[in-house]
ZATOR-720247 format. One record per residue (C-alpha): residue number from 0; residue in one letter; x, y, z. Coordinates in pm, 1 decimal. Each point is the difference from the previous one (the first is absolute). Last residue first. Example, Ala and Ser with C-alpha at 12.3 -4.5 7.8 and 13.67 -1.06 7.14 Angstrom:
ZATOR-720247
- 1  S  1367.0  -106.0  714.0
- 0  A  -137.0  -344.0  66.0
END
This chain:
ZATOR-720247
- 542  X  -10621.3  8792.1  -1488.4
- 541  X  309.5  232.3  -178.2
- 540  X  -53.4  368.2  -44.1
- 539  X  -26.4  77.8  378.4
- 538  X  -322.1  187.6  226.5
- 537  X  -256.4  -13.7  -284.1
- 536  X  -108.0  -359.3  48.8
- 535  X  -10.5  60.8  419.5
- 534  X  -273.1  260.5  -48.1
- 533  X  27.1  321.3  200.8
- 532  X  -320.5  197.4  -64.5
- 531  X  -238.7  -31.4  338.1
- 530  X  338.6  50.0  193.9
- 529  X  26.6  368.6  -49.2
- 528  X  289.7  74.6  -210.7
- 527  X  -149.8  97.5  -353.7
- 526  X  -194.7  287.2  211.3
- 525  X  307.9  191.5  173.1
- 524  X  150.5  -77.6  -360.8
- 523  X  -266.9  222.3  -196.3
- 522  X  -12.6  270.2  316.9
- 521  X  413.1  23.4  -93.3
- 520  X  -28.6  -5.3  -344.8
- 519  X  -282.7  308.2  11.3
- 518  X  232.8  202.0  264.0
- 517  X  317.1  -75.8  -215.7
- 516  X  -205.8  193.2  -299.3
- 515  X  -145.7  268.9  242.4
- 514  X  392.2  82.1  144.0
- 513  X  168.6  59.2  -350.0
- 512  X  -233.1  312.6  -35.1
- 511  X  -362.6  61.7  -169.5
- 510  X  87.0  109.0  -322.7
- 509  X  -285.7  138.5  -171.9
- 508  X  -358.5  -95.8  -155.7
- 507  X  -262.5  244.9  -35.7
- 506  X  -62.4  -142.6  -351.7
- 505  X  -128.2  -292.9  -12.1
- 504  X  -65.0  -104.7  -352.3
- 503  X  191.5  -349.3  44.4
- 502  X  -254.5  -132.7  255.7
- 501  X  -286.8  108.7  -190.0
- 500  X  154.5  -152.6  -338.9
- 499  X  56.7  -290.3  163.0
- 498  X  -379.6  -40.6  195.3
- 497  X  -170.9  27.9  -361.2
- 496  X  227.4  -191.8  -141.8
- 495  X  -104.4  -290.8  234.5
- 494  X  -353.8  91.3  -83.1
- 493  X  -5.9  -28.6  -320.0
- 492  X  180.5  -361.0  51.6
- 491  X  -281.3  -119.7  242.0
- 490  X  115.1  -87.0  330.5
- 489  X  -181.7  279.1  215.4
- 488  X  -284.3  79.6  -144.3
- 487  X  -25.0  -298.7  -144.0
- 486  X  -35.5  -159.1  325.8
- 485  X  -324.9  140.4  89.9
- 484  X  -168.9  -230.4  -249.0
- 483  X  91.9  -281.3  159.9
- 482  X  164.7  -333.8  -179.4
- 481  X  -229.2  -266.3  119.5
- 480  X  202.5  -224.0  293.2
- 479  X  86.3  -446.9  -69.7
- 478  X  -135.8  -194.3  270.4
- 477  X  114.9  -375.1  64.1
- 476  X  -267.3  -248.3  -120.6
- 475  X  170.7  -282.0  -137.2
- 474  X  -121.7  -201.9  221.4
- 473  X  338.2  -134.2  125.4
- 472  X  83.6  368.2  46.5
- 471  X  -308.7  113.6  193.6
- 470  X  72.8  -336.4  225.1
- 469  X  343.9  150.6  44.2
- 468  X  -89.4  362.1  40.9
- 467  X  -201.3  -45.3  278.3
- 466  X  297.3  -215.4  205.9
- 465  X  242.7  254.5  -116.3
- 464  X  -231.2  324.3  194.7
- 463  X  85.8  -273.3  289.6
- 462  X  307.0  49.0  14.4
- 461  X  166.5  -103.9  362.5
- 460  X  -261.1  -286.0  -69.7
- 459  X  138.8  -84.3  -308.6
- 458  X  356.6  -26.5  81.7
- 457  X  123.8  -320.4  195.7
- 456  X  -267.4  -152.0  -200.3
- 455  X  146.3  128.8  -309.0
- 454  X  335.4  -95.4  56.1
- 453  X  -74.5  -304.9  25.2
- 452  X  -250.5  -84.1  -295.6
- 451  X  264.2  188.6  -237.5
- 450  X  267.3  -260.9  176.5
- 449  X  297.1  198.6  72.8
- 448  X  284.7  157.7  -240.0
- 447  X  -226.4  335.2  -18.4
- 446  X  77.2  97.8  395.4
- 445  X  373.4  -129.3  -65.1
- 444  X  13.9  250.1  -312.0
- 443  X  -163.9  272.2  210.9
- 442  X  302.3  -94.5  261.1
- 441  X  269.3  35.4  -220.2
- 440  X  -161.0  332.4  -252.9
- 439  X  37.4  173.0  348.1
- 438  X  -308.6  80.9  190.8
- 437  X  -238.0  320.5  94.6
- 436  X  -215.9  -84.9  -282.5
- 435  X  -164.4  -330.4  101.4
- 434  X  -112.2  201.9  267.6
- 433  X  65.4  -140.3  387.5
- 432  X  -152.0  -317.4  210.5
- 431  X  189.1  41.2  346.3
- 430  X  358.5  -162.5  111.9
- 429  X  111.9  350.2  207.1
- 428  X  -49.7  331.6  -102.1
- 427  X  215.1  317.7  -158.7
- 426  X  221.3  -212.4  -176.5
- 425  X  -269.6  -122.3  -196.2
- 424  X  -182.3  347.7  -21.9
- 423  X  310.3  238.4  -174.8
- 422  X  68.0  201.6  232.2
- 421  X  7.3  367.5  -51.1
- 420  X  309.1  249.4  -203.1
- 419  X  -40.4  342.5  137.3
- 418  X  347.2  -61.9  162.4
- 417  X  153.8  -88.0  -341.0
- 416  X  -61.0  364.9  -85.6
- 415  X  323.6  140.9  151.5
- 414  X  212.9  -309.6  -64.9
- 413  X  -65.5  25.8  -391.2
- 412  X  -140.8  -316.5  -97.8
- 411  X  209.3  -276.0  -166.5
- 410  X  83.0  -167.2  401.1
- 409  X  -379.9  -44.7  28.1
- 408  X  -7.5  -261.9  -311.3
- 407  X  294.5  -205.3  153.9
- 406  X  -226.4  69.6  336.0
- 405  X  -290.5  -168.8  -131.3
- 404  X  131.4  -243.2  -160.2
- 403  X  206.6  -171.4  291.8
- 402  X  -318.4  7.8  207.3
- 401  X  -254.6  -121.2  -312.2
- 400  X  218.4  -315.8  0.3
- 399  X  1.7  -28.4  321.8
- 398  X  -370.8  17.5  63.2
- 397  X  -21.4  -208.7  -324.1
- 396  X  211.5  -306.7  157.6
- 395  X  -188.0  48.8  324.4
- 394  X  -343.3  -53.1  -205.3
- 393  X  25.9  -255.8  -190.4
- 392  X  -250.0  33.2  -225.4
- 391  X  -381.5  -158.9  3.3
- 390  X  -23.2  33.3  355.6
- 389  X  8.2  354.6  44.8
- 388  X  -365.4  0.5  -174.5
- 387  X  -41.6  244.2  -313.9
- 386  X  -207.4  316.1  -3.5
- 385  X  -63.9  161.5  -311.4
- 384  X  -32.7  360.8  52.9
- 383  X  -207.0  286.6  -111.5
- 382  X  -224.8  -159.0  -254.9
- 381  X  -215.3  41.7  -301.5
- 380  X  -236.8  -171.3  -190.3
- 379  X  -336.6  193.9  -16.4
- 378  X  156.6  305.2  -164.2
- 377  X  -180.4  331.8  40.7
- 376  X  109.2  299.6  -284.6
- 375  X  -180.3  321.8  9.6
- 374  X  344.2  169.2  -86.5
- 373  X  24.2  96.7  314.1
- 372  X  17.6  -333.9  93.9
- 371  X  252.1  -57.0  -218.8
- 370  X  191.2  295.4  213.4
- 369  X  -77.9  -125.5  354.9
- 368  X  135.0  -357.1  -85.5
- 367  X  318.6  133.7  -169.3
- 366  X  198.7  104.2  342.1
- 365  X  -136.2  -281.3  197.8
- 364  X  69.7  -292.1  -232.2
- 363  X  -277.6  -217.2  18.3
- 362  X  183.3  -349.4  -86.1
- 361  X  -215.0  -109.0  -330.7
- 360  X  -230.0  -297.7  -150.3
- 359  X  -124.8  153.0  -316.5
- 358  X  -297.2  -133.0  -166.5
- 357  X  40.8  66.7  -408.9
- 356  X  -207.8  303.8  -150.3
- 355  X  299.2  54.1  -259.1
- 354  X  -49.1  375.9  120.2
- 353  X  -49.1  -80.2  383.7
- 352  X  340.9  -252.0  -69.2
- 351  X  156.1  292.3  -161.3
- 350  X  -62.6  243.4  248.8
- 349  X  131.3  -191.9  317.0
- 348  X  256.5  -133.1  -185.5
- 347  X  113.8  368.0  -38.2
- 346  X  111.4  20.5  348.9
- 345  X  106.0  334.4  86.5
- 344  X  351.8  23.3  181.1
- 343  X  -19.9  -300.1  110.4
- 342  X  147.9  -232.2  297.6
- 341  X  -31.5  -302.7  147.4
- 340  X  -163.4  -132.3  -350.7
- 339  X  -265.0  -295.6  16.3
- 338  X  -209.7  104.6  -303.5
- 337  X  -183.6  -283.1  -184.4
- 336  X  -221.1  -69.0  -262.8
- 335  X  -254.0  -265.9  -92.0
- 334  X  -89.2  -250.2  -204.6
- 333  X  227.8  86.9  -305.6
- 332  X  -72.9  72.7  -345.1
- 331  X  -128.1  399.2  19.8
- 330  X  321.0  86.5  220.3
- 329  X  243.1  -144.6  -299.9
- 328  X  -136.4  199.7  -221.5
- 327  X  16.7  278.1  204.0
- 326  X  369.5  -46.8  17.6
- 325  X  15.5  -30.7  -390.0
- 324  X  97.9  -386.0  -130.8
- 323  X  352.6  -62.8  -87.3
- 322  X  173.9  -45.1  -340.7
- 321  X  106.3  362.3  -22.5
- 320  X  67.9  88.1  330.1
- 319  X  351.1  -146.0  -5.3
- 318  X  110.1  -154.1  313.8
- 317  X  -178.5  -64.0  304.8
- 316  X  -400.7  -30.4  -21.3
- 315  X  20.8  -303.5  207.0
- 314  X  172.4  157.8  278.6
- 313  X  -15.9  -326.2  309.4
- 312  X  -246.4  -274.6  -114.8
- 311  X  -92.3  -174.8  380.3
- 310  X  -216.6  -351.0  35.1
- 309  X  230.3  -115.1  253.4
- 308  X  197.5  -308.6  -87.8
- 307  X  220.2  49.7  329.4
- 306  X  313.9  -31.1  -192.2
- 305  X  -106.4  230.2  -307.7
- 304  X  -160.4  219.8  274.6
- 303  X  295.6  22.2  165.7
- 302  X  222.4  100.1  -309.0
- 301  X  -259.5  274.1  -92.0
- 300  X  3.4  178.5  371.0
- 299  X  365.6  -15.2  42.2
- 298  X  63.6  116.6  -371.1
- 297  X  -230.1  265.1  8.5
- 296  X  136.7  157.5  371.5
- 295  X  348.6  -41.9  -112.0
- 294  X  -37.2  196.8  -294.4
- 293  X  -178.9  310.0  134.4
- 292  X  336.6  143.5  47.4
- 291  X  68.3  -37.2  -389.2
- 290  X  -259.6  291.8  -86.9
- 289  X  -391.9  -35.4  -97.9
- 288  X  -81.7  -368.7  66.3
- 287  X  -233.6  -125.2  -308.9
- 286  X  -354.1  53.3  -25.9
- 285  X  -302.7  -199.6  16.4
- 284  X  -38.8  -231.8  336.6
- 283  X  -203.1  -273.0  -91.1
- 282  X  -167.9  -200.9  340.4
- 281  X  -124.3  -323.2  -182.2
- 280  X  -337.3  -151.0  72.8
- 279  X  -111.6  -350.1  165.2
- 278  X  85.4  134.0  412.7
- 277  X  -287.2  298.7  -65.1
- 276  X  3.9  127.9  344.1
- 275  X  244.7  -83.5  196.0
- 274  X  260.4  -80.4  -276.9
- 273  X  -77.7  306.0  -162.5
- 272  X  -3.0  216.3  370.8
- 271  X  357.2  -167.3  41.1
- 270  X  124.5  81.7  -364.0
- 269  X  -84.6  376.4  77.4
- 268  X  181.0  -8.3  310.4
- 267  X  275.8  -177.1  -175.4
- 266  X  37.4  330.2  -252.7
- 265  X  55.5  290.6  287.1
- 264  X  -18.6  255.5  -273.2
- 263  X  246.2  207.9  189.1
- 262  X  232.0  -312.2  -65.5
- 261  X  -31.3  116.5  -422.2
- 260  X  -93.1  -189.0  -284.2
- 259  X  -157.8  226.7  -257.4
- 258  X  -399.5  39.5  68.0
- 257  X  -295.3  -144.3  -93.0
- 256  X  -74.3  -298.6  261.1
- 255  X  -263.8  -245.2  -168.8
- 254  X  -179.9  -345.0  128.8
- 253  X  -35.8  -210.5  -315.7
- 252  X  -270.1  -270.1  -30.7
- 251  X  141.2  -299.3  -138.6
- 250  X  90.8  -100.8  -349.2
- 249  X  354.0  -94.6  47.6
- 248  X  325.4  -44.2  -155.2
- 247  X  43.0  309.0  125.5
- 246  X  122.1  244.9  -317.9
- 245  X  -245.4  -188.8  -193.7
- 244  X  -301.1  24.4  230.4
- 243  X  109.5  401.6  16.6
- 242  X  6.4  42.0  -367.1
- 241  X  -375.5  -166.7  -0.3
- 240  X  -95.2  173.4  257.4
- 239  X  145.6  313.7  -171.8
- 238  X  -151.2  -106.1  -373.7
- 237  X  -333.9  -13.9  187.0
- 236  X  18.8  340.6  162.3
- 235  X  97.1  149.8  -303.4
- 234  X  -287.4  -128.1  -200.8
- 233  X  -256.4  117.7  285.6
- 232  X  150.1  331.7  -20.5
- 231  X  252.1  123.9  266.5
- 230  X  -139.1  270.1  252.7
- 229  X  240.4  271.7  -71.9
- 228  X  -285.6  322.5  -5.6
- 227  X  23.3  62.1  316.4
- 226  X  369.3  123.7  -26.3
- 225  X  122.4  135.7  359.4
- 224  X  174.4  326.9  105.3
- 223  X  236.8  13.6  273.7
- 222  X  -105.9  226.6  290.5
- 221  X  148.0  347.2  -3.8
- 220  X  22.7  155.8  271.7
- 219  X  169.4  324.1  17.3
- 218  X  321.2  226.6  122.2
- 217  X  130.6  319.7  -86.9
- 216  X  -282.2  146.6  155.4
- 215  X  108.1  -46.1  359.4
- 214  X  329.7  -146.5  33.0
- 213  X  -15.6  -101.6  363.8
- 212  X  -350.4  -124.4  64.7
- 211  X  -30.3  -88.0  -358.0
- 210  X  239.3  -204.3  10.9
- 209  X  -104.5  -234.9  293.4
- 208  X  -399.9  38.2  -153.2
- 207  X  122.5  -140.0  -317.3
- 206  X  189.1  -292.8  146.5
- 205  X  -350.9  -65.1  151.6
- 204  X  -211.7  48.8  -294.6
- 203  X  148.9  -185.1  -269.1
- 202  X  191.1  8.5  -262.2
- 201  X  232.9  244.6  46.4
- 200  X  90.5  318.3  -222.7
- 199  X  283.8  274.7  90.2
- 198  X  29.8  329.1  -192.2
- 197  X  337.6  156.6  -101.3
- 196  X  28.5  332.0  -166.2
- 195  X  -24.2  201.6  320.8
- 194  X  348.5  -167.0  135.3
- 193  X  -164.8  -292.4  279.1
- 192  X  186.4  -253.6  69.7
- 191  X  -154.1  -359.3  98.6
- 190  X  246.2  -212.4  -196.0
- 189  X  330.9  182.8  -55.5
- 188  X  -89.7  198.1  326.7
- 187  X  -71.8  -314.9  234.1
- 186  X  361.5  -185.2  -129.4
- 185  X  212.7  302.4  138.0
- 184  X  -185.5  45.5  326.2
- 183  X  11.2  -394.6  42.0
- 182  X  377.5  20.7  -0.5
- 181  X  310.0  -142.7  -222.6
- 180  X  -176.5  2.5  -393.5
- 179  X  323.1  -59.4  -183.6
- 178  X  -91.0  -340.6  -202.4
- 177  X  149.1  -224.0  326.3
- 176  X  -268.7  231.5  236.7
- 175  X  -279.1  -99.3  -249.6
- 174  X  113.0  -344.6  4.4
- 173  X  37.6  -0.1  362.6
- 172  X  -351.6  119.7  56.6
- 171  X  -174.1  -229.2  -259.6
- 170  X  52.8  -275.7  204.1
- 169  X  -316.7  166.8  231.1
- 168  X  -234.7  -113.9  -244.3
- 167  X  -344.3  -62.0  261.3
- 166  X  -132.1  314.3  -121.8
- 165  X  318.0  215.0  12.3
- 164  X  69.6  8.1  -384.8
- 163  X  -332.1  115.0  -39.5
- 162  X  -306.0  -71.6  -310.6
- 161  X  -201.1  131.3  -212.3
- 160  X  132.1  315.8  13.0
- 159  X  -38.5  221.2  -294.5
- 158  X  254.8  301.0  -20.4
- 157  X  -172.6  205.5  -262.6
- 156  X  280.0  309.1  -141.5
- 155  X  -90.3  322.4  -156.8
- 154  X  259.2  120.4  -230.1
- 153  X  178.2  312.8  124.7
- 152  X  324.3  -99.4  -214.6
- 151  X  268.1  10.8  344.6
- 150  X  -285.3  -96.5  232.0
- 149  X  -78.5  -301.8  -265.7
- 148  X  399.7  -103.7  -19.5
- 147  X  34.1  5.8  422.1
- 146  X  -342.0  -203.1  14.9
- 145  X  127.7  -213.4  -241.2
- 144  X  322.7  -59.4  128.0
- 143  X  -90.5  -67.6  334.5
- 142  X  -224.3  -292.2  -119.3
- 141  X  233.5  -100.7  -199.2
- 140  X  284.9  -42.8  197.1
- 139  X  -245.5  -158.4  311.1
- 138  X  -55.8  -299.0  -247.7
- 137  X  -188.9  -266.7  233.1
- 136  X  -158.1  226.0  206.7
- 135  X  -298.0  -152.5  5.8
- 134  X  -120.6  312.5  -24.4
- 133  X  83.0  43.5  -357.0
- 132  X  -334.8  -192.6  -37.0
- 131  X  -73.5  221.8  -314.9
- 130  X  102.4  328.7  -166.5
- 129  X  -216.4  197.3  -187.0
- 128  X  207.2  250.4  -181.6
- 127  X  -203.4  299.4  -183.6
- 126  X  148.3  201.0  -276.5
- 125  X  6.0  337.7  -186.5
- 124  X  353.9  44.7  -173.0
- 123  X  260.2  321.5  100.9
- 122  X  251.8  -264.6  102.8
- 121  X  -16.9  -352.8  -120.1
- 120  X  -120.1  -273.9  187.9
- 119  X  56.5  -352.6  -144.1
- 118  X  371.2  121.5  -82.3
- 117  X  50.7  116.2  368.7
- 116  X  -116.7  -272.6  141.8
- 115  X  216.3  -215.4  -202.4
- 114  X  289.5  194.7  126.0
- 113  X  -54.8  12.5  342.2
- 112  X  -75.8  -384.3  11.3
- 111  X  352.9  -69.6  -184.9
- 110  X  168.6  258.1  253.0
- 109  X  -214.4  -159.7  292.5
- 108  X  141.0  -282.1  -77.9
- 107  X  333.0  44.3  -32.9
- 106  X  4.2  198.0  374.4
- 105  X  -187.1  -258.5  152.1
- 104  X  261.1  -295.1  -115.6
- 103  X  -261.7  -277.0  -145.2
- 102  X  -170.2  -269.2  226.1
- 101  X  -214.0  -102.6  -284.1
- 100  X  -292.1  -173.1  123.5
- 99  X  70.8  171.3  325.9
- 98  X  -75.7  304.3  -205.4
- 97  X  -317.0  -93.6  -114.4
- 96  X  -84.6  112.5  -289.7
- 95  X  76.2  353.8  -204.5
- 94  X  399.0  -66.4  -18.1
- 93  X  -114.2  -326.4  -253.4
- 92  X  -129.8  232.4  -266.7
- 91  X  -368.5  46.4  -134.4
- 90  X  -149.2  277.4  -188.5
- 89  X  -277.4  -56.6  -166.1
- 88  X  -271.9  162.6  -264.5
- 87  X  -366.1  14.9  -57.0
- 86  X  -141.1  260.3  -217.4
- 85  X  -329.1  152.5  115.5
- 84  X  -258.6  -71.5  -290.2
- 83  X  15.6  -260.8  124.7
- 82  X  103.3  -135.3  418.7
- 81  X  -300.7  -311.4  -30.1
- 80  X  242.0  -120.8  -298.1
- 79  X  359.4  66.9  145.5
- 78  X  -116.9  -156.1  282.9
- 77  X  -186.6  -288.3  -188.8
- 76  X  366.4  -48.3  -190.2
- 75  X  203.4  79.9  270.5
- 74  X  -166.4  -318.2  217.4
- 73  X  88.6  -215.7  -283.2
- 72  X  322.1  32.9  20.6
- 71  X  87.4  -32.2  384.3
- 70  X  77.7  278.8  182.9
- 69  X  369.0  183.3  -45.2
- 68  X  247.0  11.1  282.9
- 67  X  144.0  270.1  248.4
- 66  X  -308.6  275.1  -70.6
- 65  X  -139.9  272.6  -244.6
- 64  X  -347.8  -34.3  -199.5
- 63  X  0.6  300.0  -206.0
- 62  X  -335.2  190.0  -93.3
- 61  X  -62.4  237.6  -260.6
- 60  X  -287.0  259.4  -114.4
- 59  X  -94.2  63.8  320.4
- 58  X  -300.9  176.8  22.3
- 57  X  -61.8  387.9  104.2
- 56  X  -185.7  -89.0  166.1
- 55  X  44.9  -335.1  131.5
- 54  X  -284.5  -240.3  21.8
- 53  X  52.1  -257.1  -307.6
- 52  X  365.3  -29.7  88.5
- 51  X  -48.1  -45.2  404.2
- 50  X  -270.0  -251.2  -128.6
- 49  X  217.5  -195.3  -253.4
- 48  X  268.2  3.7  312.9
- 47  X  -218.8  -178.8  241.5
- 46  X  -101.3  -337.1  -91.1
- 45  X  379.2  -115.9  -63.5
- 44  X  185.2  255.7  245.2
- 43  X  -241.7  -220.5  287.2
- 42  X  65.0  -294.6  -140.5
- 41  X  381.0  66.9  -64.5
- 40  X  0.2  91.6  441.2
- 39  X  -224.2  -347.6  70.6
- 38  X  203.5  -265.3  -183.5
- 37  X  184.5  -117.9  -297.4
- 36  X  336.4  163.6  -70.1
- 35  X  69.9  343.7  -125.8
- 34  X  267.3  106.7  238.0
- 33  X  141.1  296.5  188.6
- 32  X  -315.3  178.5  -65.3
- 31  X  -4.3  347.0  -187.0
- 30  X  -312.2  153.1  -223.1
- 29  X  120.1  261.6  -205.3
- 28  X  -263.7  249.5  -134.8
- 27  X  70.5  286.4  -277.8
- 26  X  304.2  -137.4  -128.4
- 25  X  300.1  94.9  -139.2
- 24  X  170.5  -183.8  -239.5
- 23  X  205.4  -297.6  26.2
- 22  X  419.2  -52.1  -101.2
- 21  X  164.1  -27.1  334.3
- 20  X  -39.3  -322.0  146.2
- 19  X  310.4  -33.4  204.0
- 18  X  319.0  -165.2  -102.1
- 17  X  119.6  -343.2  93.8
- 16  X  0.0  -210.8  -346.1
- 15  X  -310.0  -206.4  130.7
- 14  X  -142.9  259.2  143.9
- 13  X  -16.4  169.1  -343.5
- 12  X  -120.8  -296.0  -200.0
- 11  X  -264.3  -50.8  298.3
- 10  X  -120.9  342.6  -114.6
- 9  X  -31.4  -49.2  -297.3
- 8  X  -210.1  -299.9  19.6
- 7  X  -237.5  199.1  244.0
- 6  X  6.2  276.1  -229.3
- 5  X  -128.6  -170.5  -323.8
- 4  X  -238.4  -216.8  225.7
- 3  X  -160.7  397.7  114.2
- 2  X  1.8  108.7  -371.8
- 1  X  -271.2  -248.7  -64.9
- 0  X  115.9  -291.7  -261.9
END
């Protein structure tokens, strides 16, 4: 059994008697999340960390896994595998998740979190800490106590953003405030602060430029990297169809949407374009929701598609990865792949459905659009908005609707930035055809609850890129992209270390002030607020 299972069942011994982890040795790299579940962030760690190994010099000769809750099994194993000769251990205690998961006294748990730290990061020891998504803000304690702990030991620190707590997730404000964190000034230096040993990595290249404006050097881009080499096998392809026929009931063509089950991922626009243009396959949705606020959202969705007999498979890879096929497995057996989030921070389905070479039908996401291409990447199938007739929802109910929202969702923002906030486009017009996108889970249900035939002909001709893709779709002839050769410059895994190790050699770095890190949240939230990125899904936790 690798050393890293020993630890994790250890370790869940200890949390379960209410001490903290204390017994592990010190490390050379530790790679921090808040969780190890499916989805974008362990992807990333997944492909990444054998390269980071391979390309350090000196090399790490150990590397500890350290978060709220353990991964699934049989993930550790081809960690642990891909991580050798380095040893793979992990560190995972309940304090280290989300603290609204937990809702623990502040002071006790940042004396349990202060303490673990301090055991995974011994004084006098050479080590690196590359900690991820912590600005999501979801565990502030952490966060603060890791860059206090790293000053303290003069370890470098790698603060990668993948995504922000303000980007459409303003009820993450009064949680931070409830775990201590009482002004924007205090919550902009644990995430965005700047001591000489910290450097700051985001995934693409306009949160990059932001910080890099205001922190200088101490800041990089550092775009996700991508496995080429994944395509599933002709074998493995066939035993996922056939898994998936099983799982269905079904042998028709399947219409795929990687990712955990999130309202960002705006799922019923995704189920609309299916029923549009392929009305005879199955929308499957892969992962499971990610925290218990995303509950509501699953379980409204999947009971009215039971109702409505829509041909909709909600997280069919939830549960234990063991008797599931691989993502990219999964890619290489369906028709065709989808991408209909309102938000990302990168959009890996992008990349995997160019490296499965499966068509991709995808919303054009204007902060990731100019990096793929970049990359050399041109996708035939994408989209800004889907437009949707005002007379396929009721209209006055949804103004309403979106009215009381709104200004619920208003009331969570600081009163000296809730001026920047725009308007969000329905209640900025009268009765007018508007994006799919810009309404509540209510009225994209009533839009999907008519006739297929009816609401497309209220539709098509306010689409007409759909009309195209239709006939291309009933042909069988939708356009899959080559993988360019330019991109492995940029996505390969040699690269990727490449860029790290750059970004963590800097060494003209030095405190820059409290104002610059305010300065860079404040020019991040001017931005979040314009109306072009308020979304009714993200504006409550409920429908």
């Amino acid at each position: 059994m690798p050393a890293v299972e020993k630890i994790a069942i250890s370790s869940k011994i200890n949390r379960e008697r209410g001490k903290p982890v204390t017994h592990y040795t010190c490390v050379k790299l530790l790679v921090v999340h808040n969780h190890f579940r499916p989805g974008g962030v362990r992807r990333v760690i997944e492909l990444a960390t054998p390269h980071l190994l391979r390309a350090a010099k000196p090399g790490f000769d150990e590397v500890v896994l350290v978060g709220g809750e353990a991964p699934d099994e049989a993930w550790w194993r081809r960690f642990a595998g891909q991580a050798a000769p380095a040893r793979a251990t992990g560190a995972f205690d309940r304090s280290l998740g989300y603290w609204s998961e937990r809702r623990a006294r502040p002071d006790a748990m940042r004396r349990r979190i202060r303490n673990l730290l301090e055991s995974l990061i011994p004084a006098g020891r050479e080590c690196v800490v590359w900690a991820h998504n912590q600005s999501l803000g979801r565990n502030l304690i952490l966060t603060q106590e890791l860059q206090r702990l790293c000053a303290e030991r003069r370890v470098k620190l790698v603060l990668h953003h993948h995504d922000w707590w303000f980007d459409n997730r303003w009820q993450r404000w009064p949680e931070m405030r409830a775990a201590g964190f009482r002004t924007l000034k205090t919550v902009a230096q644990v995430i965005l602060g700047t001591p000489p040993n910290v450097r700051h990595a985001t995934i693409n290249r306009r949160d990059s430029r932001i910080l890099e404006a205001q922190i200088r050097k101490q800041a990089g881009w550092l775009p996700n990297p991508t496995d080429t080499g994944a395509a599933a096998s002709r074998q493995d392809t066939r035993r996922a169809r056939q898994w998936l026929a099983a799982k269905l009931d079904d042998d028709a063509p399947v219409w795929l949407l990687p990712c955990r089950l999130l309202r960002r991922k705006n799922v019923a626009e995704a189920l609309l374009i299916t029923r549009w243009l392929r009305p005879e396959s199955w929308l499957v949705s892969t992962g499971g929701t990610s925290s218990a606020e995303e509950e509501a959202y699953a379980s409204v969705l999947d009971q009215t598609a039971r109702q409505q007999g829509w041909r909709l498979r909600l997280s069919i890879l939830a549960g234990s990865e063991e008797r599931t096929p691989r993502v990219s497995e999964l890619l290489a057996a369906s028709e065709a792949v989808l991408l209909t989030s309102l938000q990302e921070g990168f959009g890996l389905p992008y990349l995997e459905a160019a490296a499965a070479r499966r068509p991709l039908i995808a919303r054009a996401l204007p902060n990731i659009m100019p990096d793929l291409r970049r990359f050399g990447f041109r996708f035939p199938h994408t989209y800004d908005e889907l437009m949707v007739a005002p007379s396929l929802f009721d209209w006055k109910k949804e103004r309403g609707r979106q009215e009381r929202l709104f200004s619920a969702w208003l009331r969570r923002i600081p009163a000296n930035r809730r001026r920047l906030a725009g308007v969000p486009e329905l209640l900025a017009g009268d009765r007018a055809p508007l994006p799919f996108s810009r309404l509540t889970l209510t009225a994209q249900l009533e839009v999907l609850s008519r006739p297929v035939e009816e609401s497309w002909e209220a539709c098509a001709r306010l689409n007409p890129f759909f009309v195209a893709w239709r006939q291309l779709a009933g042909e069988g002839r939708l356009a899959s992209v080559n993988w360019p050769a330019k991109a492995t410059q940029y996505l390969s895994g040699e690269a990727y270390a490449r860029r790290w190790n750059r970004l963590l050699a800097t060494q003209n770095a030095r405190p820059e002030g409290d104002g610059v890190a305010l300065a860079a949240q404040d020019q991040f939230i001017r931005e979040r607020l314009m109306a072009a990125n308020l979304f009714p899904l993200t504006w409550n936790t409920r429908t």
